[in-house]
C-alpha positions as CSV (number, residue, x, y, z in Angstrom):
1,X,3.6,-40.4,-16.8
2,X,4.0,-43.7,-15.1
3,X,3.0,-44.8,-11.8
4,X,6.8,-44.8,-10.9
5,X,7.6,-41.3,-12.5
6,X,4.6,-40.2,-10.7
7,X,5.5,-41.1,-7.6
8,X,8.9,-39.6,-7.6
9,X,7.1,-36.6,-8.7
10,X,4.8,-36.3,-5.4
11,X,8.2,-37.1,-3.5
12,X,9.9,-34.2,-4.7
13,X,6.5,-31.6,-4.8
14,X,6.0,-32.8,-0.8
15,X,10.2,-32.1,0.1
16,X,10.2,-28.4,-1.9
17,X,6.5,-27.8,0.1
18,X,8.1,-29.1,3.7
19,X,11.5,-27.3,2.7
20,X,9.8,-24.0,1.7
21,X,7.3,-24.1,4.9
22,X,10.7,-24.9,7.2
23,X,8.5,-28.2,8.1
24,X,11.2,-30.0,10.3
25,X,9.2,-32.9,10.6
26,X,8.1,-33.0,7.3
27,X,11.8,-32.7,6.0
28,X,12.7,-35.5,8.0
29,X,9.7,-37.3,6.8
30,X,10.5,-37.2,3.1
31,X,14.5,-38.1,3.4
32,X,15.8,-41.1,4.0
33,X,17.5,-41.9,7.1
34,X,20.6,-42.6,5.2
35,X,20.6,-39.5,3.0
36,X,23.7,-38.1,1.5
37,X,23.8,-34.7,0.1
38,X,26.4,-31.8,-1.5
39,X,25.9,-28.7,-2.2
40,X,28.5,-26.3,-4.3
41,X,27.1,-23.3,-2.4
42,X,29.7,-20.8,0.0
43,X,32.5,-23.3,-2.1
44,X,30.9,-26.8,-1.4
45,X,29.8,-28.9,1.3
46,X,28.5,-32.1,2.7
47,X,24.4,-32.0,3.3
48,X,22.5,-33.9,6.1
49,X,19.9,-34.2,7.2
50,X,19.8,-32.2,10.1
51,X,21.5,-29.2,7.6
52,X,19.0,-29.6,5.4
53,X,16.6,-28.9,8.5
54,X,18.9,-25.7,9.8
55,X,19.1,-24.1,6.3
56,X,15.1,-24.5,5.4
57,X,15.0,-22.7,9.4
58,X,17.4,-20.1,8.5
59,X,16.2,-19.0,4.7
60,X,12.6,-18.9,6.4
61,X,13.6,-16.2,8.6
62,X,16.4,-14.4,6.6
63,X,16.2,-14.4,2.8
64,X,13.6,-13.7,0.7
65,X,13.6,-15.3,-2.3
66,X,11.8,-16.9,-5.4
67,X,12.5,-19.3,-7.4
68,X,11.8,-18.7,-11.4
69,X,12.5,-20.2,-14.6
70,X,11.9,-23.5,-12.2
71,X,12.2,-26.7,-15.0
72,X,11.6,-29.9,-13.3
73,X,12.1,-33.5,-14.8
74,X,11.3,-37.0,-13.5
75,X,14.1,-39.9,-14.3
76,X,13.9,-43.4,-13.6
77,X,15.4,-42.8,-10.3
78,X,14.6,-39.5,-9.2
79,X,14.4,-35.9,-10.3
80,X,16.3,-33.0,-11.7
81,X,15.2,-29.1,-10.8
82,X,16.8,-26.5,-12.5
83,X,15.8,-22.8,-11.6
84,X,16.9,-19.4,-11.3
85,X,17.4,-18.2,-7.5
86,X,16.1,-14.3,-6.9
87,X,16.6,-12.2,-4.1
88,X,17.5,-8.5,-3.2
89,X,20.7,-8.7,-0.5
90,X,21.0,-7.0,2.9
91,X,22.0,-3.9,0.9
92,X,19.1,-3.8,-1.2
93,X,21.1,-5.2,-4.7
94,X,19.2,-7.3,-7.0
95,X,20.6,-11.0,-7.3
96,X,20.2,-14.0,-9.4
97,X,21.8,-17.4,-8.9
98,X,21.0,-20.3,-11.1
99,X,20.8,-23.8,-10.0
100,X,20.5,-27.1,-10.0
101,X,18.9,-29.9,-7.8
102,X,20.0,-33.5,-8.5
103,X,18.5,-36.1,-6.5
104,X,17.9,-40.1,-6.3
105,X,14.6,-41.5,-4.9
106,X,13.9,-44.5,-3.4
107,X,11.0,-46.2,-1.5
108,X,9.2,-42.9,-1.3
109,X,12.1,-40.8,0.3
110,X,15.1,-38.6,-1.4
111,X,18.6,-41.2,-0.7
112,X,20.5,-38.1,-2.0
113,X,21.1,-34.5,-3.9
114,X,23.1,-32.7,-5.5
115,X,23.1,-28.9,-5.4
116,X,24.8,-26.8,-7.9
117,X,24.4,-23.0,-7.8
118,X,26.2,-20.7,-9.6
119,X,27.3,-18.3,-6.8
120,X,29.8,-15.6,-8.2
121,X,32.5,-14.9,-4.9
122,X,30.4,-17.4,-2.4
123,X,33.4,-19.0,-0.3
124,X,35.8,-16.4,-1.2
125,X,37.3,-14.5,1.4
């Protein structure tokens, strides 16, 4: 692994640590100021900062989850994670979600990601 490679790699290990602890600071910390994000979840939507911030908040008190199957590889300008989302749902029902994090990283922060997760019915009404 290069110096660069390695780099990008302690970006993205400190943003899934601050993300999974609901660290505001630290997710503000590891994002750029600029960052642009998208997510396909509940039928897609624009990401922020500050919705990156509410969503680590809300998951950290309402879902509990793992992530498995988690496959992680450095590019020249960033990262891609792909994983398997578990949970059990208010009703007690078993679900899995795969994914897929797509981001860019420059200077030592994340610029932008992608999220794609395979969601069966989110958005729906």
């Amino acid at each position: 692994m290069t110096t660069h490679q390695a780099s990008i790699q302690a970006v993205a290990d400190r943003f899934f640590a601050v993300y999974a602890a609901a660290d505001e600071d630290g997710i503000r910390e590891v994002l750029a100021p600029d960052f642009e994000g998208w997510t396909s979840t509940f039928g897609g939507y624009d990401l922020t900062v500050d919705s990156l911030v509410n969503g680590a908040k809300w998951e950290a008190e309402n879902v509990n989850m793992e992530l498995d199957e988690v496959r992680f590889h450095v590019t020249d300008s960033g990262f891609v994670r792909q994983y398997v989302i578990r949970l059990t749902n208010a009703e007690g029902v078993p679900m899995e979600f795969p994914g897929c994090i797509v981001a860019l990283v420059a200077d030592g922060r994340i610029t932008r990601f992608d999220e794609y997760v395979i969601a069966p019915n989110a958005g729906q009404k």
